[in-house]
CHARMM internal coordinates of N, CA and C (Angstrom, degrees):
IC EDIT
DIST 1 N 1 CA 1.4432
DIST 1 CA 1 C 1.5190
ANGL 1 N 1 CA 1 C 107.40
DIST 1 C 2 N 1.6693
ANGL 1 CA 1 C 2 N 131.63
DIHE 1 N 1 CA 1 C 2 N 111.21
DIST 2 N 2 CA 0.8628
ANGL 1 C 2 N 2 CA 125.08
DIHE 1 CA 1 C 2 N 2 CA -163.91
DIST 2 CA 2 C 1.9181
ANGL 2 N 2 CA 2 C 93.42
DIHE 1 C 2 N 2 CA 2 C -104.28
DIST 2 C 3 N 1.4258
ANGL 2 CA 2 C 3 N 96.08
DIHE 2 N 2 CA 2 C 3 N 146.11
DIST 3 N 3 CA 1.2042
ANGL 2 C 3 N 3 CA 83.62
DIHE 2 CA 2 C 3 N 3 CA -164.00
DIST 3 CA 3 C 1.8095
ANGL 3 N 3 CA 3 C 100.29
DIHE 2 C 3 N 3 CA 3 C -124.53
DIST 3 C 4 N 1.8533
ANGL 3 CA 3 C 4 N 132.71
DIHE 3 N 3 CA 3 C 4 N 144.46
DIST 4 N 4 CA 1.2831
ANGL 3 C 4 N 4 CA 122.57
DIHE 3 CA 3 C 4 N 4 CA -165.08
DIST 4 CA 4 C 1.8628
ANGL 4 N 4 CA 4 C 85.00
DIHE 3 C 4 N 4 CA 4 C -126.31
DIST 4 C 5 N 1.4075
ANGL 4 CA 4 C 5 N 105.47
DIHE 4 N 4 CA 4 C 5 N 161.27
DIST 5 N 5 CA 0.9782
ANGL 4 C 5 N 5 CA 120.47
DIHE 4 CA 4 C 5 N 5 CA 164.39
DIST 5 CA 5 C 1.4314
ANGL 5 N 5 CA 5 C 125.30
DIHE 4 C 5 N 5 CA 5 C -145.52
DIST 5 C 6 N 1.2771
ANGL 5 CA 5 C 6 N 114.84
DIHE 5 N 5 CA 5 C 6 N 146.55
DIST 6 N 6 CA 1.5680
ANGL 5 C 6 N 6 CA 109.97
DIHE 5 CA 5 C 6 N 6 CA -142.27
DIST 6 CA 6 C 1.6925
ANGL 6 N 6 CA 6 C 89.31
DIHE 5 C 6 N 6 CA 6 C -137.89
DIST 6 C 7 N 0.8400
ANGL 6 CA 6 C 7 N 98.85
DIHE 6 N 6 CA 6 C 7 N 133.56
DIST 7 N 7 CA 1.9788
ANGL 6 C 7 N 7 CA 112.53
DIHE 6 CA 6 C 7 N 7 CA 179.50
DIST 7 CA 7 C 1.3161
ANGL 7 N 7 CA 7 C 108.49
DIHE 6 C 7 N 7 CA 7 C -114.44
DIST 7 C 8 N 1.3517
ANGL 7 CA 7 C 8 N 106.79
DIHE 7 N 7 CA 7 C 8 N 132.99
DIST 8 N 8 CA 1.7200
ANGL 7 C 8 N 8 CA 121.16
DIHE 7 CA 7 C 8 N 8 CA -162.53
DIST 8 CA 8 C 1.6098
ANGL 8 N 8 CA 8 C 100.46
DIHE 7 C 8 N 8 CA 8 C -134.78
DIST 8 C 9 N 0.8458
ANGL 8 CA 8 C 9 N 136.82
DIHE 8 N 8 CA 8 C 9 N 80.22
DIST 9 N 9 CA 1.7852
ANGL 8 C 9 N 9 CA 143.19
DIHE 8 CA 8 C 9 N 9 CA 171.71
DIST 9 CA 9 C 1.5857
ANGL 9 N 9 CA 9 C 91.61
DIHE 8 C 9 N 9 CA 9 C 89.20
DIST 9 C 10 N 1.2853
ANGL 9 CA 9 C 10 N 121.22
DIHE 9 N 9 CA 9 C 10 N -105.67
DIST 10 N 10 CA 1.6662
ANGL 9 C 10 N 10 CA 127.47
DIHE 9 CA 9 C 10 N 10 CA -162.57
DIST 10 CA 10 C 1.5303
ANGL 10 N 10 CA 10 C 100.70
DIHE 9 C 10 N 10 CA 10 C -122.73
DIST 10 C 11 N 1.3777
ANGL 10 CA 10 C 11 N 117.35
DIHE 10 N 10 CA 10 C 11 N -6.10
DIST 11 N 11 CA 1.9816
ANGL 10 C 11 N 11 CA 118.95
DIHE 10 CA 10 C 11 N 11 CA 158.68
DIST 11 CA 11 C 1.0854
ANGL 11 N 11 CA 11 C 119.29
DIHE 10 C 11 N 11 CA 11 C -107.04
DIST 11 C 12 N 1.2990
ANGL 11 CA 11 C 12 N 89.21
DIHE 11 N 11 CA 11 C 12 N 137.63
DIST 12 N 12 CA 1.8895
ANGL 11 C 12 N 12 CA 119.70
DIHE 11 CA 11 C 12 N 12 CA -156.42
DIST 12 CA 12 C 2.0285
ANGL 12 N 12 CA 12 C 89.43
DIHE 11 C 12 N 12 CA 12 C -98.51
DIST 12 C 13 N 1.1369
ANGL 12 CA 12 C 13 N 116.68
DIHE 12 N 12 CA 12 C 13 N 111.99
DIST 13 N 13 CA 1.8072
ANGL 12 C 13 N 13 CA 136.42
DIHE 12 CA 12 C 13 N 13 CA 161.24
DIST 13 CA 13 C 1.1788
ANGL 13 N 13 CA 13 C 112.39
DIHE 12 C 13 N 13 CA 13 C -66.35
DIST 13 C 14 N 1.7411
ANGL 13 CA 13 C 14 N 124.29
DIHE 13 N 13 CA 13 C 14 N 129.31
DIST 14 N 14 CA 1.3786
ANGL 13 C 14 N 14 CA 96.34
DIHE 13 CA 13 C 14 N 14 CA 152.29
DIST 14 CA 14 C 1.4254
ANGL 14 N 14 CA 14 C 106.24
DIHE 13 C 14 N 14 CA 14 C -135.97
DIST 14 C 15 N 1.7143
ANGL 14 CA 14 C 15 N 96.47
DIHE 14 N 14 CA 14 C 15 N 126.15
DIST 15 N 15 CA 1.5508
ANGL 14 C 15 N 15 CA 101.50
DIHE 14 CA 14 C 15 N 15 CA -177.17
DIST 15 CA 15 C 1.6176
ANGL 15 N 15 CA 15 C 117.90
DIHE 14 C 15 N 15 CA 15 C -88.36
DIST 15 C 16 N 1.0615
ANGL 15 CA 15 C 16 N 124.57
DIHE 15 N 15 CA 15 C 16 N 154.41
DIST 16 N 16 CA 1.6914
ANGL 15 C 16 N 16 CA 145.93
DIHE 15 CA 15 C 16 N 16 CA 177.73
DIST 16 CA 16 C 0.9888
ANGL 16 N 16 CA 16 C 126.79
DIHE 15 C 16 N 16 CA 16 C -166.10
DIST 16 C 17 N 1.6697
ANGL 16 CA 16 C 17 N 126.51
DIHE 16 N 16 CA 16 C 17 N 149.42
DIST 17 N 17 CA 1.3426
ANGL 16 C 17 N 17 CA 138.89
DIHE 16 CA 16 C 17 N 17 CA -155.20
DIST 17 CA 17 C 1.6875
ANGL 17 N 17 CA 17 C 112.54
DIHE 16 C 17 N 17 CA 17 C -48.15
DIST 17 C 18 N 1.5897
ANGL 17 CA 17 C 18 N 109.92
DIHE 17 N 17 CA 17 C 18 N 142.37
DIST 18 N 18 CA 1.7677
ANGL 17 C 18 N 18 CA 78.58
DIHE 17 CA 17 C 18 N 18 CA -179.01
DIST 18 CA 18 C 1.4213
ANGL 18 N 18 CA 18 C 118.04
DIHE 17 C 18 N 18 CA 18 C -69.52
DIST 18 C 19 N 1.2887
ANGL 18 CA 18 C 19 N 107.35
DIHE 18 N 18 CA 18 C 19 N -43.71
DIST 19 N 19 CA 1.8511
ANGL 18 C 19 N 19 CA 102.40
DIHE 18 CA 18 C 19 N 19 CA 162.48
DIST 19 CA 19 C 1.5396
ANGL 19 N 19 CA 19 C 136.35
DIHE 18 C 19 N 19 CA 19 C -11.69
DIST 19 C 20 N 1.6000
ANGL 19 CA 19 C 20 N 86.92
DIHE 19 N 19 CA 19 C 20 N -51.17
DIST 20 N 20 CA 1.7431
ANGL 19 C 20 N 20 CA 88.30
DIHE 19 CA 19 C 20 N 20 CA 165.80
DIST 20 CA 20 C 1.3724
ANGL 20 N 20 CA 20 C 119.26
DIHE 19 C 20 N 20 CA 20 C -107.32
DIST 20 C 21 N 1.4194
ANGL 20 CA 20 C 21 N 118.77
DIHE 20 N 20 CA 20 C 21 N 5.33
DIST 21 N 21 CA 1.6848
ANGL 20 C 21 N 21 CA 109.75
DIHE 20 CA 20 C 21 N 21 CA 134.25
DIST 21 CA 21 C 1.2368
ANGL 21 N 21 CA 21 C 153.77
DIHE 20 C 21 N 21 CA 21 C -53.11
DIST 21 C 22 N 1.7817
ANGL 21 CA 21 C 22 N 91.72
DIHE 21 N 21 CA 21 C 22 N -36.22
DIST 22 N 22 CA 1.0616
ANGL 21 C 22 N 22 CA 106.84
DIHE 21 CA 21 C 22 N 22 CA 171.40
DIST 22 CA 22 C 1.5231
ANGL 22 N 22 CA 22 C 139.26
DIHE 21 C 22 N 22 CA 22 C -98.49
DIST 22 C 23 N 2.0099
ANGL 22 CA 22 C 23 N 92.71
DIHE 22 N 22 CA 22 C 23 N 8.74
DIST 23 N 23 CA 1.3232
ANGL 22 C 23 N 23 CA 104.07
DIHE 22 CA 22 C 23 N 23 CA 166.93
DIST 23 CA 23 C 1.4526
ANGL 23 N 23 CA 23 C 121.83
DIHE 22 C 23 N 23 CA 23 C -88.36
DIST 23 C 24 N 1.5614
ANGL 23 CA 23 C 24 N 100.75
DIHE 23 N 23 CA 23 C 24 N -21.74
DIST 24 N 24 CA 1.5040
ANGL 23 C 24 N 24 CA 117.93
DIHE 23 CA 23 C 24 N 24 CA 171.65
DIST 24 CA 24 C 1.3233
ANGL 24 N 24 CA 24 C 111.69
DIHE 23 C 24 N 24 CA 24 C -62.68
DIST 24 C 25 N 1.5740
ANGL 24 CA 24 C 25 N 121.74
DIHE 24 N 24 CA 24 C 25 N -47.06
DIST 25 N 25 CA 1.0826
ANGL 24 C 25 N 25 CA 102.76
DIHE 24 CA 24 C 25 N 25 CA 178.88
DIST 25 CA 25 C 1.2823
ANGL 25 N 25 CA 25 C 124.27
DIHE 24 C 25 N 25 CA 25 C -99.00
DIST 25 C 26 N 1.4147
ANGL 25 CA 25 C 26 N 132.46
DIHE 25 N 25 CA 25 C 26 N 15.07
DIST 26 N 26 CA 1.8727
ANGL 25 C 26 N 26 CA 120.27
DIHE 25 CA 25 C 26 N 26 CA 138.20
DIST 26 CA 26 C 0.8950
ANGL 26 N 26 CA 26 C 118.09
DIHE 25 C 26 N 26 CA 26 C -49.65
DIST 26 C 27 N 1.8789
ANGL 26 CA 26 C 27 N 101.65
DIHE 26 N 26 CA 26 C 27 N -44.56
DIST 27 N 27 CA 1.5757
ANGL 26 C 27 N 27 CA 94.74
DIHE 26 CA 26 C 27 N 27 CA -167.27
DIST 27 CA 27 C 1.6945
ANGL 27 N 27 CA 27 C 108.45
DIHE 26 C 27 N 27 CA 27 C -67.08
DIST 27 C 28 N 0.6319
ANGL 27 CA 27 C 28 N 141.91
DIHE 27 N 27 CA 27 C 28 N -2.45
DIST 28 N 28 CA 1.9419
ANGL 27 C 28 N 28 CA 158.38
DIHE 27 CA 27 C 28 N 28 CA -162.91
DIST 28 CA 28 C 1.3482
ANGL 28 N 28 CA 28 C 100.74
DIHE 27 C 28 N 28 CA 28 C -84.49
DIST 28 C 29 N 1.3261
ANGL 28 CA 28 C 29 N 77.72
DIHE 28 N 28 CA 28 C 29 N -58.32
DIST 29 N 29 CA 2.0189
ANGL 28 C 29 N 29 CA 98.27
DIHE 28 CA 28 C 29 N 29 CA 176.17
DIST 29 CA 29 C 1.2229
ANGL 29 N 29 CA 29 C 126.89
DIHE 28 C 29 N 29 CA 29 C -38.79
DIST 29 C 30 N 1.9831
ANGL 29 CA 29 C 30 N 91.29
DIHE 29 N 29 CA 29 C 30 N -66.93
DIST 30 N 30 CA 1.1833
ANGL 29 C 30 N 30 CA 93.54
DIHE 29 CA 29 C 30 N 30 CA -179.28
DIST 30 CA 30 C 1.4773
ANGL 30 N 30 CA 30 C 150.12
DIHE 29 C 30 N 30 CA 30 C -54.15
DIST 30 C 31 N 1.8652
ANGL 30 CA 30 C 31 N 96.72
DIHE 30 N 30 CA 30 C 31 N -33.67
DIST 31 N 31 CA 1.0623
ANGL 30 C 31 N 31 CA 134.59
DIHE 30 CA 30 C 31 N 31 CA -169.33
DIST 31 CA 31 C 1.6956
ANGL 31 N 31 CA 31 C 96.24
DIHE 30 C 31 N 31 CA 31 C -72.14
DIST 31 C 32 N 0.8818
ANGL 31 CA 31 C 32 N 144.10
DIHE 31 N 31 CA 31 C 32 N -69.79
DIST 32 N 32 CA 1.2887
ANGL 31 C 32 N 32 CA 164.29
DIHE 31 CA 31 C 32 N 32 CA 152.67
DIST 32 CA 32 C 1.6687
ANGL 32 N 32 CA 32 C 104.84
DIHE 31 C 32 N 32 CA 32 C -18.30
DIST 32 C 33 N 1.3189
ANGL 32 CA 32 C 33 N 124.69
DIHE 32 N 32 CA 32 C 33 N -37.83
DIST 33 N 33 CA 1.1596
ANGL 32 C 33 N 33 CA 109.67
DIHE 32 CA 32 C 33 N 33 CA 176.33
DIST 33 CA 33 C 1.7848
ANGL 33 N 33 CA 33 C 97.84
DIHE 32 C 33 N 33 CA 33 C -91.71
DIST 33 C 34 N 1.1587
ANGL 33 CA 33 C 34 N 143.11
DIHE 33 N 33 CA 33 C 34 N -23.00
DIST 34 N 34 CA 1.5163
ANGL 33 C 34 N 34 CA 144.56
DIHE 33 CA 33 C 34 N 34 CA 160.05
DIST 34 CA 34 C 1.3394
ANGL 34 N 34 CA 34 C 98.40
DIHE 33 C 34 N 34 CA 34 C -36.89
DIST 34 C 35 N 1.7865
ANGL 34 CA 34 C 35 N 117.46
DIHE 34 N 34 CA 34 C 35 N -67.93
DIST 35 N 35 CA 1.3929
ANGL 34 C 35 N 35 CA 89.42
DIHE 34 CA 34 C 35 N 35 CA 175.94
DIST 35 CA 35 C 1.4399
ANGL 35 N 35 CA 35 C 161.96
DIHE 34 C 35 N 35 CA 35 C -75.25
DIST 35 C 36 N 1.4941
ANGL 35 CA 35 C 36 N 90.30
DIHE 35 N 35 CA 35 C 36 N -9.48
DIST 36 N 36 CA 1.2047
ANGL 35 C 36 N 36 CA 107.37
DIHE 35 CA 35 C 36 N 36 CA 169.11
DIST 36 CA 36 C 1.8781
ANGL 36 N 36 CA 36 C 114.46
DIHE 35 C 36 N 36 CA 36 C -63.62
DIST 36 C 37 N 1.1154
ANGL 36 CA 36 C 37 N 110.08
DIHE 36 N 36 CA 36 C 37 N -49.50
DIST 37 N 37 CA 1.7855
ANGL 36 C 37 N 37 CA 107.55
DIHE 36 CA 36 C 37 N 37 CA 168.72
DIST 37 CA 37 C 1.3178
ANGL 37 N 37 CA 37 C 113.44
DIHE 36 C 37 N 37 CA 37 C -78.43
DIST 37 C 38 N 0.9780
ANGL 37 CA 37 C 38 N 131.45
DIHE 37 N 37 CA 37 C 38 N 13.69
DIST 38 N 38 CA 1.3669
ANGL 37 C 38 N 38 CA 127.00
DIHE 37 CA 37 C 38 N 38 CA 144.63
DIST 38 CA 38 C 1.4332
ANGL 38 N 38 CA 38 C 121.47
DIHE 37 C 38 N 38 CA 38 C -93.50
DIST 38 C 39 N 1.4204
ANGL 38 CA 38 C 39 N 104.35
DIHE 38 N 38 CA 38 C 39 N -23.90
DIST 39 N 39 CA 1.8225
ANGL 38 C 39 N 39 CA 75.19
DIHE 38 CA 38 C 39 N 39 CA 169.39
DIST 39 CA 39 C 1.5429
ANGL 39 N 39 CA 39 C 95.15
DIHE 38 C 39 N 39 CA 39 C -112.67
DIST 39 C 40 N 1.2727
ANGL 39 CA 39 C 40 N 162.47
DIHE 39 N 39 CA 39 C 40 N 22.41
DIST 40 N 40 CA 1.2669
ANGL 39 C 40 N 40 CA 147.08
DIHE 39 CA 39 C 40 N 40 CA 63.33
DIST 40 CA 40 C 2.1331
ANGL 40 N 40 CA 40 C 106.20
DIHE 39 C 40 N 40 CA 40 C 22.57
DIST 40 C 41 N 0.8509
ANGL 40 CA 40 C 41 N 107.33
DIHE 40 N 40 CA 40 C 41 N -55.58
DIST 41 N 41 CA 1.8037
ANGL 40 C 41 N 41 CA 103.11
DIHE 40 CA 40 C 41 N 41 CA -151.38
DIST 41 CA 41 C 1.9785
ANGL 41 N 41 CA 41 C 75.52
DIHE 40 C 41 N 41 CA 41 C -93.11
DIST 41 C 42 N 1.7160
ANGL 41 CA 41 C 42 N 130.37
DIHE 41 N 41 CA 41 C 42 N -41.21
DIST 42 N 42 CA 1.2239
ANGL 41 C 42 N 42 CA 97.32
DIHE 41 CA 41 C 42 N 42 CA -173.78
DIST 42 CA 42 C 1.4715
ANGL 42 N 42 CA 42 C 113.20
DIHE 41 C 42 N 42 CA 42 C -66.05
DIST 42 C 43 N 1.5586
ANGL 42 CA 42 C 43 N 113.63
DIHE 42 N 42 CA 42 C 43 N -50.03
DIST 43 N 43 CA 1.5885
ANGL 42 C 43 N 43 CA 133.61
DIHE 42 CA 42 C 43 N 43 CA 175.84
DIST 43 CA 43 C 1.9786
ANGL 43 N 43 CA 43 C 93.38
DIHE 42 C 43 N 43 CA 43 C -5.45
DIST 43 C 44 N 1.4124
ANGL 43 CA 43 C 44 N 84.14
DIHE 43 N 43 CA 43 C 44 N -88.13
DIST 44 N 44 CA 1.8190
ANGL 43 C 44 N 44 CA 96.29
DIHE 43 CA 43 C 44 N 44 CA 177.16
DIST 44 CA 44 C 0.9861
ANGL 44 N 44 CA 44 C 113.54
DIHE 43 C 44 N 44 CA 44 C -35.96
DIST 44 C 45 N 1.7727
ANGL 44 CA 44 C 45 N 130.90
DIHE 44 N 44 CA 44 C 45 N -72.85
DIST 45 N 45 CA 1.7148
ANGL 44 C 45 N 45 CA 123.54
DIHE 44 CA 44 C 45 N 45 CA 167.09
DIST 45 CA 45 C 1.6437
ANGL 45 N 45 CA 45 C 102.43
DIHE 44 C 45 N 45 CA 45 C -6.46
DIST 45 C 46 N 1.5119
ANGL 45 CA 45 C 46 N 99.02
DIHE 45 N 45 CA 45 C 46 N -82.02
DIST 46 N 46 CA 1.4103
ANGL 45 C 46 N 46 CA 105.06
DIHE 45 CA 45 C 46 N 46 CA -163.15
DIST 46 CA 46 C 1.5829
ANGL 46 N 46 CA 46 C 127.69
DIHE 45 C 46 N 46 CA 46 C -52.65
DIST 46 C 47 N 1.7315
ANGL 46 CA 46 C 47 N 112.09
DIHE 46 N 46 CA 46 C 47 N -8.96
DIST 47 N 47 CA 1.1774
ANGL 46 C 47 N 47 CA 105.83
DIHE 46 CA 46 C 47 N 47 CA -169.37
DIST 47 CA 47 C 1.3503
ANGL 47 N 47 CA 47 C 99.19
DIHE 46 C 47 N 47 CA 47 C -101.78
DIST 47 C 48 N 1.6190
ANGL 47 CA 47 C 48 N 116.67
DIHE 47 N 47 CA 47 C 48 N -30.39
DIST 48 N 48 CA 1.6380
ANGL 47 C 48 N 48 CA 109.47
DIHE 47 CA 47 C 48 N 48 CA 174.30
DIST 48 CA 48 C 1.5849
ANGL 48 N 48 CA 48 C 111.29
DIHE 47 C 48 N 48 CA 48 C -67.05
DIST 48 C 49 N 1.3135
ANGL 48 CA 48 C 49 N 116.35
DIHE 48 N 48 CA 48 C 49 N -36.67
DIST 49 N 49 CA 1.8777
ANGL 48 C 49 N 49 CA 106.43
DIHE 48 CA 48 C 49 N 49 CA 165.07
DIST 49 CA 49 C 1.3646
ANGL 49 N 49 CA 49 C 109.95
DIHE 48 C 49 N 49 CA 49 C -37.00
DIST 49 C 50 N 1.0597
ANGL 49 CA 49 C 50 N 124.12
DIHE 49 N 49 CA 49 C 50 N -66.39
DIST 50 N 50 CA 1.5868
ANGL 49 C 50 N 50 CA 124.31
DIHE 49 CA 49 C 50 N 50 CA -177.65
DIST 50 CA 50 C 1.4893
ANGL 50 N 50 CA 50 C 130.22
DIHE 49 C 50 N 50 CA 50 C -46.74
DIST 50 C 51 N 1.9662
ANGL 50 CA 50 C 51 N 106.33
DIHE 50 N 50 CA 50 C 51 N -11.23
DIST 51 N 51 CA 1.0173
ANGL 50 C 51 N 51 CA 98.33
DIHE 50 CA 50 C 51 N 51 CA -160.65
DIST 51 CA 51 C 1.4833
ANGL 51 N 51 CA 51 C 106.62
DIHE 50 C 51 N 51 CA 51 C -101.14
DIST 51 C 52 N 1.1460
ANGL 51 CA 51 C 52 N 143.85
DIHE 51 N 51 CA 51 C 52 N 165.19
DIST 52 N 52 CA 1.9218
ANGL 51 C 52 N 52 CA 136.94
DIHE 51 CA 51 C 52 N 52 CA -170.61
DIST 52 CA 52 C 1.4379
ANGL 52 N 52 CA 52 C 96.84
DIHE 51 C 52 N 52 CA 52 C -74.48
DIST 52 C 53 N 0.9013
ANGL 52 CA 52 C 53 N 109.30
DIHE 52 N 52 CA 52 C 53 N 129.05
DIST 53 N 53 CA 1.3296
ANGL 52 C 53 N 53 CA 129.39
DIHE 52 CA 52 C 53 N 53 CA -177.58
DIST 53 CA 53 C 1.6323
ANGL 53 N 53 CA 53 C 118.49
DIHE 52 C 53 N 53 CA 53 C -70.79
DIST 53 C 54 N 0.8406
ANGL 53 CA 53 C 54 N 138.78
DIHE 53 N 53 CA 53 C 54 N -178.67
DIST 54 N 54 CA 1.7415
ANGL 53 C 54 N 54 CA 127.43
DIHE 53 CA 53 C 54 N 54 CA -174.10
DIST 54 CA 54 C 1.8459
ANGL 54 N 54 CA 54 C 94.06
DIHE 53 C 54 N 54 CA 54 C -112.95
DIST 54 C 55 N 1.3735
ANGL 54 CA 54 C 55 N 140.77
DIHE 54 N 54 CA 54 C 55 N -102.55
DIST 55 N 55 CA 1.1400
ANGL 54 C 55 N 55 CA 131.57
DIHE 54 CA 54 C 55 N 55 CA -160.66
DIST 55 CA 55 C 1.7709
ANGL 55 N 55 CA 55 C 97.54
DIHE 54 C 55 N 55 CA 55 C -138.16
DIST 55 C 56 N 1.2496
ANGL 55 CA 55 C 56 N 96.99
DIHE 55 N 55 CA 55 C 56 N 152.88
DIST 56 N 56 CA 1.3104
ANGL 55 C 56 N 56 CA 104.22
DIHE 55 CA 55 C 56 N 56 CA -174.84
DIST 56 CA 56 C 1.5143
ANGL 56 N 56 CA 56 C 113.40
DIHE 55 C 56 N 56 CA 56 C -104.57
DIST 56 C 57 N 1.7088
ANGL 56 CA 56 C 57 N 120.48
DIHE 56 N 56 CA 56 C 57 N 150.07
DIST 57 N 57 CA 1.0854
ANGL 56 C 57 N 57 CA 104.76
DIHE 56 CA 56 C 57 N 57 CA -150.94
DIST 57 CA 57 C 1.5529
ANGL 57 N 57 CA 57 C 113.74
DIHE 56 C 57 N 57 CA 57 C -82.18
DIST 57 C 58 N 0.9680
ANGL 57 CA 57 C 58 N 119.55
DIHE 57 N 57 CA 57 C 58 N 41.38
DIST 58 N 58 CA 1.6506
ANGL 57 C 58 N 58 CA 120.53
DIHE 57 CA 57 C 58 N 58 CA -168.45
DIST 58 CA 58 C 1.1577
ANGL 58 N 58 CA 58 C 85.42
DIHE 57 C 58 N 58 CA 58 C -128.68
DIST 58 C 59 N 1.6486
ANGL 58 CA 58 C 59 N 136.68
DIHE 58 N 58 CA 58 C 59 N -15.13
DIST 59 N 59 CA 1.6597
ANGL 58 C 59 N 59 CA 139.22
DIHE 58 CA 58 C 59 N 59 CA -172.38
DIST 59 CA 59 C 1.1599
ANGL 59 N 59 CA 59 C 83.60
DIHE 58 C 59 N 59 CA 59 C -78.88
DIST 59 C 60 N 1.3776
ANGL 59 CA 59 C 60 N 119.36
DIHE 59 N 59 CA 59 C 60 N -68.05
DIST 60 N 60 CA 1.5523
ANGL 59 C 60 N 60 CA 134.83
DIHE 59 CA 59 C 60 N 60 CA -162.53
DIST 60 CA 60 C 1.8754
ANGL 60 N 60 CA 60 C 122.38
DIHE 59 C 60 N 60 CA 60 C -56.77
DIST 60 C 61 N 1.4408
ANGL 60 CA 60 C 61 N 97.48
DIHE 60 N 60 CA 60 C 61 N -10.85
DIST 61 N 61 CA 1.4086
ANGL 60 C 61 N 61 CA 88.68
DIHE 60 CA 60 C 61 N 61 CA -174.00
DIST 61 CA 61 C 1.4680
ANGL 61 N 61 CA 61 C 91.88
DIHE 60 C 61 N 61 CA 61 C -99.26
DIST 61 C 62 N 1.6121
ANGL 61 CA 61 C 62 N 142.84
DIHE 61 N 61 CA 61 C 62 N -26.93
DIST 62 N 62 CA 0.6800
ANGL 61 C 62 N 62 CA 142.21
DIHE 61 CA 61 C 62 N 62 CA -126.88
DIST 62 CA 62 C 1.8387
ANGL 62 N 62 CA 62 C 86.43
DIHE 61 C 62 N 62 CA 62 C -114.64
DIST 62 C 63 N 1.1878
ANGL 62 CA 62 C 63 N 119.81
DIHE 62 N 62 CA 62 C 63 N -25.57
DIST 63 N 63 CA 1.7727
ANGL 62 C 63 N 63 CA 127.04
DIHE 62 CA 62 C 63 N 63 CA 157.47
DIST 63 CA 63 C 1.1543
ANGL 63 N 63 CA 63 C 95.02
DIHE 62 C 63 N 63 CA 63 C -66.73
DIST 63 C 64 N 1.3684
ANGL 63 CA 63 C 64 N 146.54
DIHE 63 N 63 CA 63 C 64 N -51.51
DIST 64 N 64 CA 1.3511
ANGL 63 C 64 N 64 CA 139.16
DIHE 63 CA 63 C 64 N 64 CA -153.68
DIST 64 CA 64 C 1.5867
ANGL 64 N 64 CA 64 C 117.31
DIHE 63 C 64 N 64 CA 64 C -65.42
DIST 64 C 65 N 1.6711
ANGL 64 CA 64 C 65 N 108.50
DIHE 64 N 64 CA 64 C 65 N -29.27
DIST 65 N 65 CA 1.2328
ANGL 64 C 65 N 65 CA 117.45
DIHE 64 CA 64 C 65 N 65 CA -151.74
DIST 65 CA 65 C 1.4115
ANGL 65 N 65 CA 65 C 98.09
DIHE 64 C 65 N 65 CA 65 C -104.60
DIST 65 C 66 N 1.7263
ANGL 65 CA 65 C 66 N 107.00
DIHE 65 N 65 CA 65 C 66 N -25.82
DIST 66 N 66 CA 1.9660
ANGL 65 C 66 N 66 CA 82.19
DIHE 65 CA 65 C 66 N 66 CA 166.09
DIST 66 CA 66 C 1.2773
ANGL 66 N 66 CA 66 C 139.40
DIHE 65 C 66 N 66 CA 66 C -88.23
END
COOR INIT
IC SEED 1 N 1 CA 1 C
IC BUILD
């Protein structure tokens, strides 16, 4: 990726192929949609914590054994 940079008054440009613009920005994408389902996937974590739980396994062994 060869990369040019071009100065315009006191801002510094930097131009590159669109190809590898536009690989930068999937990858942007992509990354960005990872985080979004991750805190999506904690959100949920956090809402099944909250929820009553069914039996605990010391309930369950103790059904098991009679």
């Amino acid at each position: 990726m060869t990369v040019q940079t071009l100065k315009i008054g006191k801002r510094e440009f930097v131009l590159l192929p669109k190809r590898d613009f536009e690989r930068i920005a999937a990858q942007a994408r992509r990354q960005n949609e990872q985080v979004r389902q991750d805190a999506g996937d904690r959100a949920e974590s956090r809402r099944r914590m909250k929820q009553p739980c069914g039996i605990t396994l010391a309930e369950m062994r103790k059904k098991l054994r009679r």
